[in-house]
KEKE-3310 file (N, C-alpha, C; in steps of 0.2 Angstrom, whole numbers, plus 5000, padded with zeros to 4 digits):
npx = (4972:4971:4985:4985:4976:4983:4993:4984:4979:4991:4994:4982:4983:4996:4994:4984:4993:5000:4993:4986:4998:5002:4990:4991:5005:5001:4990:4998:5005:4995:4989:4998:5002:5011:5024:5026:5031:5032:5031:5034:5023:5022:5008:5014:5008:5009:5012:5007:5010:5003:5003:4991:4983:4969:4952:4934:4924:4913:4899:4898:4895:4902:4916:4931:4930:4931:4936:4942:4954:4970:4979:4977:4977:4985:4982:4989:4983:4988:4988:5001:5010:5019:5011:5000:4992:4979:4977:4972:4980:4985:4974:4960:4965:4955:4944:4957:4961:4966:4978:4983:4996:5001:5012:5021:5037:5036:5032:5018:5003:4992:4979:4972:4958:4963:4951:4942:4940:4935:4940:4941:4953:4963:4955:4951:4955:4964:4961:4960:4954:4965:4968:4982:4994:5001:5006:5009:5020:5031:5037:5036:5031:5025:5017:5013:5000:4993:4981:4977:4961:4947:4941:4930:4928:4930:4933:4944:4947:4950:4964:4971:4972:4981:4991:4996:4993:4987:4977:4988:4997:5000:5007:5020:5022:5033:5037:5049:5053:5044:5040:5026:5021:5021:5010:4998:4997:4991:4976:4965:4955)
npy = (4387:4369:4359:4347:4347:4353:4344:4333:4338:4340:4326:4321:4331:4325:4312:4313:4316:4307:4297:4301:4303:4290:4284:4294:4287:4274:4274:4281:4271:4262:4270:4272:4286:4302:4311:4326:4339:4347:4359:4373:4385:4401:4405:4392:4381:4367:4359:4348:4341:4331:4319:4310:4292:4292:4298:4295:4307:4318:4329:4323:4330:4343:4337:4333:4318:4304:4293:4302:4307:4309:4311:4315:4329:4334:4344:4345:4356:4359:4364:4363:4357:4369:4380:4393:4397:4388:4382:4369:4355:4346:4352:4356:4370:4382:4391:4394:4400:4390:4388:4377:4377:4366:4361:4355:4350:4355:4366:4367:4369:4368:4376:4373:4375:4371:4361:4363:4348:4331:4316:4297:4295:4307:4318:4333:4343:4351:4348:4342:4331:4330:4331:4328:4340:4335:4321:4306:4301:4310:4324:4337:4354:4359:4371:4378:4391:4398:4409:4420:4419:4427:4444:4447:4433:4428:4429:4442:4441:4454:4451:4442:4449:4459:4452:4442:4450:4445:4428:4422:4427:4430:4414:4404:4389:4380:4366:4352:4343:4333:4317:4308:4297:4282:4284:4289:4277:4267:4264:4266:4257)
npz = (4719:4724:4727:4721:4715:4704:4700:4694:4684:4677:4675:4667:4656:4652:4650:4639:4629:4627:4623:4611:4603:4602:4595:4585:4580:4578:4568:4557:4553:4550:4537:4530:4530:4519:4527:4522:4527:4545:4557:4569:4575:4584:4592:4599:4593:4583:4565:4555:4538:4528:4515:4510:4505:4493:4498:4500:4500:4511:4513:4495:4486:4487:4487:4478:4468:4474:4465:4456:4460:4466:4479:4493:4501:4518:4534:4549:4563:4578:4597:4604:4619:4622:4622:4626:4642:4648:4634:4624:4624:4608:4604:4590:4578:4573:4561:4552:4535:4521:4509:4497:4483:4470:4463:4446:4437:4425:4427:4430:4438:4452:4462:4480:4492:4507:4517:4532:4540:4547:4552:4560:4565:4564:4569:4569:4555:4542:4524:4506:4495:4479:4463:4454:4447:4433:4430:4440:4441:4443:4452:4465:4470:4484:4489:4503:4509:4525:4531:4543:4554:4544:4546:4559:4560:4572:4587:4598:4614:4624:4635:4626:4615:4621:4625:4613:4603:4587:4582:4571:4559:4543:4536:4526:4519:4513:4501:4490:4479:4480:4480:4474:4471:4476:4487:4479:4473:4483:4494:4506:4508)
capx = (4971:4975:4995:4984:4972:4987:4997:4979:4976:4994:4994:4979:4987:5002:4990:4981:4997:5004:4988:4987:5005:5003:4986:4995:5007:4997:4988:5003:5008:4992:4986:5005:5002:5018:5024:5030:5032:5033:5034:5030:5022:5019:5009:5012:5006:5012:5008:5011:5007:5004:4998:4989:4979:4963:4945:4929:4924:4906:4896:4903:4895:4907:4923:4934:4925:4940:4940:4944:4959:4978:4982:4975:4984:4982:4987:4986:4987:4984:4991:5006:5011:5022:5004:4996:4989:4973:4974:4969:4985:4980:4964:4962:4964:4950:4943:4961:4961:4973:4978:4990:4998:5005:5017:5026:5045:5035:5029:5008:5002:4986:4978:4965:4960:4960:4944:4941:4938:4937:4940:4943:4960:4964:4950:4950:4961:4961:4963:4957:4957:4968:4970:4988:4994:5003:5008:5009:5029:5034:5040:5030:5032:5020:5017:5003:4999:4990:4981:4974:4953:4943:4938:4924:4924:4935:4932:4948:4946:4955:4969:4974:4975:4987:4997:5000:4991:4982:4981:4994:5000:5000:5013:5021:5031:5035:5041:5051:5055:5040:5037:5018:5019:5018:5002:4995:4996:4988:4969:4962:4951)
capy = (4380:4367:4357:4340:4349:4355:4339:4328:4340:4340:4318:4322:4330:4321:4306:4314:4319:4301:4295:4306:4303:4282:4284:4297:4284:4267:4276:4282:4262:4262:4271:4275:4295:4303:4317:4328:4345:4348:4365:4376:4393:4405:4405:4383:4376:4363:4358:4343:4343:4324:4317:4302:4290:4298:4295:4298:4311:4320:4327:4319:4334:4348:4339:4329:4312:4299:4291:4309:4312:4305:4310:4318:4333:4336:4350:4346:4361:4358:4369:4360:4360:4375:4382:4398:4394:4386:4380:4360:4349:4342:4354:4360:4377:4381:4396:4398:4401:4386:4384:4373:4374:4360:4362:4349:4350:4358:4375:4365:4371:4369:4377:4368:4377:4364:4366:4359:4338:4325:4308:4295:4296:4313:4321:4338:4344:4355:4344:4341:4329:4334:4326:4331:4346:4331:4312:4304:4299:4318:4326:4342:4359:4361:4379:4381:4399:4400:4415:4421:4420:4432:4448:4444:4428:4425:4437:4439:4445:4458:4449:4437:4455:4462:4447:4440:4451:4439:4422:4421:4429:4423:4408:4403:4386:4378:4360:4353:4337:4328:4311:4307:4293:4279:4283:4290:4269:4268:4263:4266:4251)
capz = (4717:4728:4721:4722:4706:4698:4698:4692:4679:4672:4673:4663:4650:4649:4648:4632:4624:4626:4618:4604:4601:4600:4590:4579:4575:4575:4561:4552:4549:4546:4534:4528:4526:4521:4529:4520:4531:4551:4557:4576:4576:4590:4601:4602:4586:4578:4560:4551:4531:4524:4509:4512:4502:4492:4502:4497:4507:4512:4505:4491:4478:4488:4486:4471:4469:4474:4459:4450:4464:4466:4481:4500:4503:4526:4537:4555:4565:4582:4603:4609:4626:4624:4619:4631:4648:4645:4628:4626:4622:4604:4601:4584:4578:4569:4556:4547:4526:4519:4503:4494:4479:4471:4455:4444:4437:4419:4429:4428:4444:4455:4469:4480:4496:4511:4520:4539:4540:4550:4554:4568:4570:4565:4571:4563:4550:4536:4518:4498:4487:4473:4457:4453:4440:4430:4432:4446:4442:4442:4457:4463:4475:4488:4495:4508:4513:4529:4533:4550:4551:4542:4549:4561:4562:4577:4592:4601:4619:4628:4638:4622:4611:4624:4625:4608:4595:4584:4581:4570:4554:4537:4536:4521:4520:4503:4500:4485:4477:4483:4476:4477:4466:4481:4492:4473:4471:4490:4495:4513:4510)
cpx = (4975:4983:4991:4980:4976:4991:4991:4979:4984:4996:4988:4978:4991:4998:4986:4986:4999:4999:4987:4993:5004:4995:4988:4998:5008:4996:4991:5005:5002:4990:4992:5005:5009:5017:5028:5033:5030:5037:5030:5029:5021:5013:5010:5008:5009:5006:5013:5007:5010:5002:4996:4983:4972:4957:4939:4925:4918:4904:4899:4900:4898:4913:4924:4933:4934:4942:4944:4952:4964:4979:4978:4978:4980:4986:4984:4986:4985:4987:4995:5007:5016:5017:5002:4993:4982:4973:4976:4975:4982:4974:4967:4961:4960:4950:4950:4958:4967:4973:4983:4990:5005:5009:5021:5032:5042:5033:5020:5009:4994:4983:4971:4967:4959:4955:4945:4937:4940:4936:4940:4947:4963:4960:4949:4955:4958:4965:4959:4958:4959:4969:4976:4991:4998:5001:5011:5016:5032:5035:5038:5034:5025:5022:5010:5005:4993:4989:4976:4965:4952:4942:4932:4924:4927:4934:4939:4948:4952:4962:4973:4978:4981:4995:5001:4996:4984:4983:4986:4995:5000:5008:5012:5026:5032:5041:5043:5052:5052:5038:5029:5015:5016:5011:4998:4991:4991:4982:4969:4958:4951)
cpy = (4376:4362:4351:4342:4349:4348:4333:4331:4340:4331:4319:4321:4329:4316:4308:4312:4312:4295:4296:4303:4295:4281:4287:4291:4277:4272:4278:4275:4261:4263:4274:4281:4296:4310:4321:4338:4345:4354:4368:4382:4396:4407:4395:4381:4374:4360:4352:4342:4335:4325:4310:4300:4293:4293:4298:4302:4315:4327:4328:4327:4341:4345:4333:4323:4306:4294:4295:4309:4306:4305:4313:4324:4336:4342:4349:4352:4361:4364:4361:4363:4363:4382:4388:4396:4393:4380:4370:4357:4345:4347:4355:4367:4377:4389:4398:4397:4398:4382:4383:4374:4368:4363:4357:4353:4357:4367:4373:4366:4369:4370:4376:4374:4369:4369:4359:4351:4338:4320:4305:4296:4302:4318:4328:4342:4347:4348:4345:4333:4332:4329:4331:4335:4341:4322:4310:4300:4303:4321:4331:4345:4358:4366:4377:4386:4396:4407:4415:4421:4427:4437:4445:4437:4422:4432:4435:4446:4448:4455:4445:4445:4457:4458:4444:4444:4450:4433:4419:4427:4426:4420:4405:4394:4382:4371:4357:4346:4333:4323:4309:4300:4285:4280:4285:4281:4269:4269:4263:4261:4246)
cpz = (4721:4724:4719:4714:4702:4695:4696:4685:4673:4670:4667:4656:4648:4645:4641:4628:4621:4622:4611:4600:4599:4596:4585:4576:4575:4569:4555:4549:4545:4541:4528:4525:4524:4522:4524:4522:4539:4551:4564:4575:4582:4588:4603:4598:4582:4572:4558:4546:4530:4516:4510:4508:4500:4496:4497:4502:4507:4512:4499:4486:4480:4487:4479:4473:4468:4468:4453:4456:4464:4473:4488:4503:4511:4529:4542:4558:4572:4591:4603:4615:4627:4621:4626:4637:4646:4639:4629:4622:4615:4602:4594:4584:4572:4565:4550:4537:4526:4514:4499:4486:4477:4462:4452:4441:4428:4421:4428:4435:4445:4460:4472:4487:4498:4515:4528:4538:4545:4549:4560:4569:4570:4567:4566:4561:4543:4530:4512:4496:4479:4468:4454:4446:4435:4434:4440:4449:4443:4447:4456:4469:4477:4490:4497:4509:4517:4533:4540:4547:4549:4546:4552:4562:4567:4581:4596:4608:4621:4630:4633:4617:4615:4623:4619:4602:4593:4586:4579:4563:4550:4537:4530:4520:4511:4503:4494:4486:4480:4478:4479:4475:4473:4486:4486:4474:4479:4489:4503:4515:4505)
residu = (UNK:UNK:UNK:UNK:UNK:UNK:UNK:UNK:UNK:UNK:UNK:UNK:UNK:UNK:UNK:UNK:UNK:UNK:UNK:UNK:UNK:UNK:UNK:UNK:UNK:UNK:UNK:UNK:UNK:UNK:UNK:UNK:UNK:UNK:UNK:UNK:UNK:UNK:UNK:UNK:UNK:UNK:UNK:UNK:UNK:UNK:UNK:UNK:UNK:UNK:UNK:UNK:UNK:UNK:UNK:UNK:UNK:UNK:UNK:UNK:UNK:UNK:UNK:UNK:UNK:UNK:UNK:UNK:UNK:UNK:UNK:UNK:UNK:UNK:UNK:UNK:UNK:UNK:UNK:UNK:UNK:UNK:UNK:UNK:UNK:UNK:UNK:UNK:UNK:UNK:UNK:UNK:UNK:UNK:UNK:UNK:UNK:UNK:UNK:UNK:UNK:UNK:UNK:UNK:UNK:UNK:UNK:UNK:UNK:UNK:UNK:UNK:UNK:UNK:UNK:UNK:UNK:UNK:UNK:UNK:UNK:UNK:UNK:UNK:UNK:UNK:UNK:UNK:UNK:UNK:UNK:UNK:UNK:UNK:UNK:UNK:UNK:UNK:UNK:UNK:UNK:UNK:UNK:UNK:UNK:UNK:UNK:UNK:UNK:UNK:UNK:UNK:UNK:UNK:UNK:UNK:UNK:UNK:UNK:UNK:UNK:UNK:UNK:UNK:UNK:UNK:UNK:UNK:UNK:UNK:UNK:UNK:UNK:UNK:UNK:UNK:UNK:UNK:UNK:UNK:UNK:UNK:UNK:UNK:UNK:UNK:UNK:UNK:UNK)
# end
């Protein structure tokens, strides 16, 4: 490959990343998500876990009707650029199993999966609406477990086996004394 290809293609993706990175956080003012987890896995994914105002989301008779839900609970999970040769700066990673429990201070629990969404500004992302296992003044645990896809339904060629396996491995992370009561109060429109 000529140097002239290589240094267009990595302006390119610098030029995404730095796009990505000031839409990400316009929208964050925007829409005031809170983060409340940031984490890197091998092979070069980052995840970032919000909770952001509830929406009313489609079709409306597979998810929790926004006026039944408190809070948005998001998992982005997308290749950084310490990400395998190839993969797309920003893409999403697709087919995982991701589900969250949330738990208040009493031990009331509830487990929602997230399933794949999108929007404009986050494009795709796994999420629910959740209506919260108590009050929305009470401080909660979230665990997500992410499991790798299902048998079948992710083919993984030759050269990727060799070199890393799998996708990933189930990942467990577990966040505590999360207030949710603010973005609860929160409207997207």
């Amino acid at each position: 490959i000529p140097l002239i290809w290589v240094i267009e293609i990595m302006k390119a993706n610098l030029n995404y990343f730095i796009f990505f990175i000031f839409i990400s956080s316009f929208y964050n003012v925007l829409a005031e998500e809170m983060i409340f987890g940031e984490e890197t896995i091998a092979p070069g994914f980052t995840i970032v876990f919000e909770a952001a105002p509830k929406d009313t989301i489609f079709p409306e008779s597979y998810f929790l009707d926004e006026s039944s839900t408190d809070v948005h609970i998001e998992m982005l999970i997308n290749w950084s650029d310490k990400s395998p040769t190839g993969s797309p700066v920003g893409g999403f990673i697709p087919y995982l199993d991701v589900t969250a429990t949330i738990e208040n201070m009493d031990g009331n629990s509830q487990i929602v999966k997230l399933t794949p969404h999108i929007n404009i500004v986050d494009n795709f992302h796994y999420a629910q609406n959740v209506k919260l296992p108590g009050s929305i003044d009470e401080m909660y645990k979230v665990t997500i477990v992410i499991d790798p896809p299902s048998e079948g339904e992710l083919g993984i060629h030759y050269d990727w086996k060799e070199k890393y396996g799998y996708l990933l491995d189930q990942k467990v992370f577990t966040y505590t004394n999360l207030s949710f009561k603010d973005i609860a109060l929160k409207s997207r429109r």
